[in-house]
N, CA and C of each residue as an Amber inpcrd file, in Angstrom:
protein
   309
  -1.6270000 -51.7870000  -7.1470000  -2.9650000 -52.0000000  -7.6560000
  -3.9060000 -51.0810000  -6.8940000  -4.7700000 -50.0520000  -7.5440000
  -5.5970000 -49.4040000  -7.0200000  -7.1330000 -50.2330000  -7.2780000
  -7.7690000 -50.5060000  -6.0380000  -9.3850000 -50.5600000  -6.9390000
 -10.1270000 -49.4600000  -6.7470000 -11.1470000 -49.2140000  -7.3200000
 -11.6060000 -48.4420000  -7.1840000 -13.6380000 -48.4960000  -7.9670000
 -14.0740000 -47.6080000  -7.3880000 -15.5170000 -47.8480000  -8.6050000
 -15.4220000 -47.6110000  -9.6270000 -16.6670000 -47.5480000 -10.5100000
 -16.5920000 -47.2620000 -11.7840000 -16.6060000 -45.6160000 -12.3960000
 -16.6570000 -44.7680000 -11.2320000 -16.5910000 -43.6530000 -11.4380000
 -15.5520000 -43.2720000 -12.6220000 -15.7920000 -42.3140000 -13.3280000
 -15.3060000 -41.5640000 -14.7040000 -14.2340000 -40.9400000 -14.5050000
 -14.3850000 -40.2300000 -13.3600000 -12.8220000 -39.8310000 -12.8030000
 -11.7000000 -40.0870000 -12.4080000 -11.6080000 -40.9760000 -12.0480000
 -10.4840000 -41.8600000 -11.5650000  -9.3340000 -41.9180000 -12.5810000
  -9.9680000 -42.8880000 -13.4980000  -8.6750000 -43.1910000 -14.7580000
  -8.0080000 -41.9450000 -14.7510000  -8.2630000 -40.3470000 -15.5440000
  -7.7530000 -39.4580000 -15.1810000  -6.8110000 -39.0510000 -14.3790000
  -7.6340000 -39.0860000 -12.4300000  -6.7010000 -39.0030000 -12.1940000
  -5.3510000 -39.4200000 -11.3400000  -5.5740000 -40.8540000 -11.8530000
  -4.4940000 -41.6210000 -11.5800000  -3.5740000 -41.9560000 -12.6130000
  -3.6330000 -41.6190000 -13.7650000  -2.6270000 -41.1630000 -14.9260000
  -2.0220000 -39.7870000 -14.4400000  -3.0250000 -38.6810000 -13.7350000
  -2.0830000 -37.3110000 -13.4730000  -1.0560000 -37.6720000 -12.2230000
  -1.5490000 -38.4410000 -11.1690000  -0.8520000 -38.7380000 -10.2480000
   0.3800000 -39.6570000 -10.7650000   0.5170000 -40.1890000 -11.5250000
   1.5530000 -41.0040000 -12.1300000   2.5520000 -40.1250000 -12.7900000
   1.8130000 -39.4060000 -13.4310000   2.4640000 -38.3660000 -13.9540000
   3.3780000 -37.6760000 -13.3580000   2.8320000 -37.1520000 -12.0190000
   3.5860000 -36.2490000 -10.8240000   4.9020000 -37.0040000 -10.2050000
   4.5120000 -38.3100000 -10.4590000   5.2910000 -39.5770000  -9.5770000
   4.9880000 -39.7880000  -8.4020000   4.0220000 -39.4510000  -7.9590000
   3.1020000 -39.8430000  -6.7590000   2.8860000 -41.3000000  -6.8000000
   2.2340000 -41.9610000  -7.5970000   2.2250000 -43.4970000  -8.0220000
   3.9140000 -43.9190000  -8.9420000   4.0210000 -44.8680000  -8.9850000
   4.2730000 -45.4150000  -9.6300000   3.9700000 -45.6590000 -11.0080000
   4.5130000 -45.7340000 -11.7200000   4.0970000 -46.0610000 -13.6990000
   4.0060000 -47.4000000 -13.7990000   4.0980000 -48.6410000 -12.7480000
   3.5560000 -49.9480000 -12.6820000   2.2820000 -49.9980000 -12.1300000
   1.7530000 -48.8210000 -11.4970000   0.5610000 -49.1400000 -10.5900000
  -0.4680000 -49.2730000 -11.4050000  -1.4120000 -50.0510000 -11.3660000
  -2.8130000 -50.4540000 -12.0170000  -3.8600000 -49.9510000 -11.2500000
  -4.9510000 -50.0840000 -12.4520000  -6.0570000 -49.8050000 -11.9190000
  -7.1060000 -50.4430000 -12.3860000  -7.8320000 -50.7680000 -11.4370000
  -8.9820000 -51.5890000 -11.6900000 -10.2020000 -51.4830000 -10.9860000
 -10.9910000 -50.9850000 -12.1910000 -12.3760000 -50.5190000 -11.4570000
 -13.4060000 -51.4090000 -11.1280000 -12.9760000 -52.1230000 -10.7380000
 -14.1530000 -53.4810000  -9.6530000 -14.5750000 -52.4240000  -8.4530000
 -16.4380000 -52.4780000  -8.5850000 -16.8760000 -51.5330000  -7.7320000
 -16.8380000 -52.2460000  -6.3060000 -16.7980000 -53.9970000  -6.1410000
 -16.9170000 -54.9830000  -5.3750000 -16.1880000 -54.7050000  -4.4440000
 -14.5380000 -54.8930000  -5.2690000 -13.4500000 -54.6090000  -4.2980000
 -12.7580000 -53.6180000  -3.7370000 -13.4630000 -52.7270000  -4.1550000
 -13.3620000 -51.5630000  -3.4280000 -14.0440000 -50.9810000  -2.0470000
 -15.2190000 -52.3180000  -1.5810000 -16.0290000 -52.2500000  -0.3150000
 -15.3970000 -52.6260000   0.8880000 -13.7910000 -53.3830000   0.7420000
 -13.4440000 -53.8820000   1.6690000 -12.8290000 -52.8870000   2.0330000
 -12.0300000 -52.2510000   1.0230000 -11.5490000 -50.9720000   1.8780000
 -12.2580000 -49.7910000   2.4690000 -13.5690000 -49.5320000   1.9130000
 -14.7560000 -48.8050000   2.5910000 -15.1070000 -49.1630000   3.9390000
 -15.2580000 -50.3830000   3.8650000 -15.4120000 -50.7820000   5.0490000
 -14.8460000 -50.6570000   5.9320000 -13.2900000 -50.6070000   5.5470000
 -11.9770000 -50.6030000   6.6270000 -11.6420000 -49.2710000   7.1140000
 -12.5370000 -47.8860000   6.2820000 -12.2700000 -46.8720000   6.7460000
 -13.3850000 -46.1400000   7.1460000 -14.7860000 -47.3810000   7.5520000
 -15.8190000 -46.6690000   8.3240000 -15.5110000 -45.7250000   9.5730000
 -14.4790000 -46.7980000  10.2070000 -14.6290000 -45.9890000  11.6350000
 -13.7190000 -44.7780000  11.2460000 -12.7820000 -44.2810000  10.4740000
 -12.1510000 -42.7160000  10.4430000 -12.8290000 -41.9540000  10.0560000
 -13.4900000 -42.6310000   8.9610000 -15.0200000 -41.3170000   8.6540000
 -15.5050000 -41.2090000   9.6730000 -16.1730000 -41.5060000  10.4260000
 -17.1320000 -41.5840000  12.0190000 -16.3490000 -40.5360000  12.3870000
 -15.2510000 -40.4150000  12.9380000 -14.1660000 -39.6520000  13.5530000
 -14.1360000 -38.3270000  12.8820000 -13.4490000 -38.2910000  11.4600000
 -13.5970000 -36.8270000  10.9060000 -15.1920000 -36.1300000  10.5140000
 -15.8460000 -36.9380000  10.9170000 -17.5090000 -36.3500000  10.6930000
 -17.4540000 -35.4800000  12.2040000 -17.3350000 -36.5110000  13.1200000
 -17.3490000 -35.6680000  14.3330000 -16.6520000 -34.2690000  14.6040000
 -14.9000000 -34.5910000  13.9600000 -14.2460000 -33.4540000  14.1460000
 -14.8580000 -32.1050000  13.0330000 -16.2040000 -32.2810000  12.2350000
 -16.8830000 -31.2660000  11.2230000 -15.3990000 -31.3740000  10.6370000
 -15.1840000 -29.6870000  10.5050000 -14.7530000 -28.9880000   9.5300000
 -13.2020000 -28.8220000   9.6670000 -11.8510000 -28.7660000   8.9820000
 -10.7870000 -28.6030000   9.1860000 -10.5060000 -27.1440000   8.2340000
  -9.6120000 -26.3680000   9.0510000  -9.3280000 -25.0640000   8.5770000
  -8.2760000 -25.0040000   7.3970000  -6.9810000 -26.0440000   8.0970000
  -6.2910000 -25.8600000   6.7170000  -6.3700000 -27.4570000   6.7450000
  -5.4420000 -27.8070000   4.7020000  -5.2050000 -28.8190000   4.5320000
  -4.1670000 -29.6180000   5.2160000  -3.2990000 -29.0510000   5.6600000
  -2.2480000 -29.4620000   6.2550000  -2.4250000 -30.1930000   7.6970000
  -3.2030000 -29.5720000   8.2490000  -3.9540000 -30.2010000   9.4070000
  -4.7500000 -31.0250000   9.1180000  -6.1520000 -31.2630000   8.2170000
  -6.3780000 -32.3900000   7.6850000  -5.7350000 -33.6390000   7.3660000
  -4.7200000 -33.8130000   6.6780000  -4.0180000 -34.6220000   6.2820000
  -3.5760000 -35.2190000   7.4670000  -2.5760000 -34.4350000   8.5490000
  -1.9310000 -34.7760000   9.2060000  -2.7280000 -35.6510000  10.5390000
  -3.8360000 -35.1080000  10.5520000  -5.2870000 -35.8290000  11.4110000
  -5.6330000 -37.2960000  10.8270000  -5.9310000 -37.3450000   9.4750000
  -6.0920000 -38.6120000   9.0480000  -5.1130000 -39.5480000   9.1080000
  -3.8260000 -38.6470000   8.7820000  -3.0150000 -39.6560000   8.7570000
  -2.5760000 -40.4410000  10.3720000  -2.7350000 -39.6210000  11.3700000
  -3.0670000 -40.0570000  12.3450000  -3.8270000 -41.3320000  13.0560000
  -5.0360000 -40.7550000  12.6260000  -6.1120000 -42.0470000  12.1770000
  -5.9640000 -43.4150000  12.0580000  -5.0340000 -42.3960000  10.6770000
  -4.7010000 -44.1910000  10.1490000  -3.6970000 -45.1000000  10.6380000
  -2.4290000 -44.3280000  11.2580000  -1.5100000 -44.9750000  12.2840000
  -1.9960000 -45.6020000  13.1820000  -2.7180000 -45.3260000  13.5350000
  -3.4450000 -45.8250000  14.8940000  -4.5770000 -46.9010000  14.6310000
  -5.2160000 -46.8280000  13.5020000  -6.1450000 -47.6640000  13.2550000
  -5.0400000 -49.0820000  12.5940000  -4.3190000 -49.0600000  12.3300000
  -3.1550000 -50.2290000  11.2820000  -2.5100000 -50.8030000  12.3240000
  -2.2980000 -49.4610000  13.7410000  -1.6120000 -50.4940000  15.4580000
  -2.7980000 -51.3420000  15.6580000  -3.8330000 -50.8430000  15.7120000
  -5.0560000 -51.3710000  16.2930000  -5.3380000 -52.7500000  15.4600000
  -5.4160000 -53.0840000  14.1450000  -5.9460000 -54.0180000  13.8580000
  -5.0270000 -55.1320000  13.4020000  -3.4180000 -54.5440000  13.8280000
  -2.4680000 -55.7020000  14.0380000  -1.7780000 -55.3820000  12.0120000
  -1.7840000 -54.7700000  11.2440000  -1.2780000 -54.6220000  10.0710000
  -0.1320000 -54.0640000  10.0040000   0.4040000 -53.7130000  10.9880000
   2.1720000 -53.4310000  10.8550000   2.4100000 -54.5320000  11.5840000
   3.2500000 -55.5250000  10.6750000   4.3340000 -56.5940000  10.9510000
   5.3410000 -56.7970000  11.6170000   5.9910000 -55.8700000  11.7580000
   6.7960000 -55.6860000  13.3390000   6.4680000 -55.3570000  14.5050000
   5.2870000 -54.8390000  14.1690000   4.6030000 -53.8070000  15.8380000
   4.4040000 -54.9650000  16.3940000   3.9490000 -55.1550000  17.4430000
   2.7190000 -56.0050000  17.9400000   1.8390000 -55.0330000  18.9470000
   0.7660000 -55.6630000  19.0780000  -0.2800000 -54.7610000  20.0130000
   0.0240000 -54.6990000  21.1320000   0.9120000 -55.1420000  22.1190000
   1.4780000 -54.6090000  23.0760000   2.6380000 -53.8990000  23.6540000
   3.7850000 -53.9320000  22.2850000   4.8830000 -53.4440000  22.6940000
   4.7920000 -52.2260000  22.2510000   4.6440000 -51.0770000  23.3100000
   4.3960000 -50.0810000  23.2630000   5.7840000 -48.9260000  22.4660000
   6.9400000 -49.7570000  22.7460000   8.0690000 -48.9180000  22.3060000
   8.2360000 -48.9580000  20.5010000   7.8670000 -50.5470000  20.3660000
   7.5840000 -50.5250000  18.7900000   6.5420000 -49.3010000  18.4130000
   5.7590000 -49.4380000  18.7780000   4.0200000 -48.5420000  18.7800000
   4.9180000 -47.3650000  18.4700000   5.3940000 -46.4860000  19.5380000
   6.0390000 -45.5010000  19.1470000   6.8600000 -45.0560000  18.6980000
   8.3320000 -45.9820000  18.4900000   9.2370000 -45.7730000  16.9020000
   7.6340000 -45.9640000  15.4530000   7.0490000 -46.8600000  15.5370000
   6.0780000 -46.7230000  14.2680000   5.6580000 -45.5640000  14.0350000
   5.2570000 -45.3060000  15.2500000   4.4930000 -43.5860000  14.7820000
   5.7970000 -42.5870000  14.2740000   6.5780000 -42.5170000  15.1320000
   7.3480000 -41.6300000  14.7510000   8.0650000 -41.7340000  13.4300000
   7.6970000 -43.1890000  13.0460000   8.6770000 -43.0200000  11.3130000
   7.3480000 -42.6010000  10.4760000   6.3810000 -42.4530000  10.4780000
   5.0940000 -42.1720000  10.2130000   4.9070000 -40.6170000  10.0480000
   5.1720000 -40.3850000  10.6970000   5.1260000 -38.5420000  10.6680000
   6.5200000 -37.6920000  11.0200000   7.9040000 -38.8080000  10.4840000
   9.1140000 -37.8400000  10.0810000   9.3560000 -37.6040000  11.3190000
   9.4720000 -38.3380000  12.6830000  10.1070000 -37.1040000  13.8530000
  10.9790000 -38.0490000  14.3340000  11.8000000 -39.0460000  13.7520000
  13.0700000 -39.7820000  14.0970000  13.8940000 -38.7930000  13.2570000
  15.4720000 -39.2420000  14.3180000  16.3130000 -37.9780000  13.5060000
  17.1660000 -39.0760000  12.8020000
């Protein structure tokens, strides 16, 4: 289930992303502008962060920054189910299945 606003674009392109197989062909969408604030909310503080870092040169580094972010923000607020906030060795098998560097 995606929410999202009522923006015009979306439907688009989350039919092209389906298309690609990026989504799923079960995934929905639903443009409740409401419920889409909780997740705004949940990604105030990474915006804060990539505002600071300005500008990124390539995409690849972008991505790999946010996605960062977001590893760290999901340890932090306890949303990976096996981690816990202190076991540091979980913490770091998580990351590492996160960005591909377990062999």
């Amino acid at each position: 289930m995606i929410n999202t606003d009522q923006a015009k674009c979306y439907p688009s392109a989350i039919d092209e992303s389906k298309g690609e197989g990026v989504l799923r062909k079960r995934c929905r969408h639903r443009p409740v502008q409401y419920l889409n604030n909780i997740l705004e909310q949940d990604h105030r503080a990474i915006k804060k962060r990539i505002r600071a870092k300005q500008h990124f040169r390539q995409f690849g580094c972008a991505r790999r920054t946010i996605q960062g972010y977001e590893v760290i923000h999901k340890i932090r607020k306890g949303q990976v189910r096996w981690v816990k906030k202190g076991d540091v060795l979980a913490q770091n098998q998580f990351i590492d299945r996160a960005f591909g560097l377990t062999l």
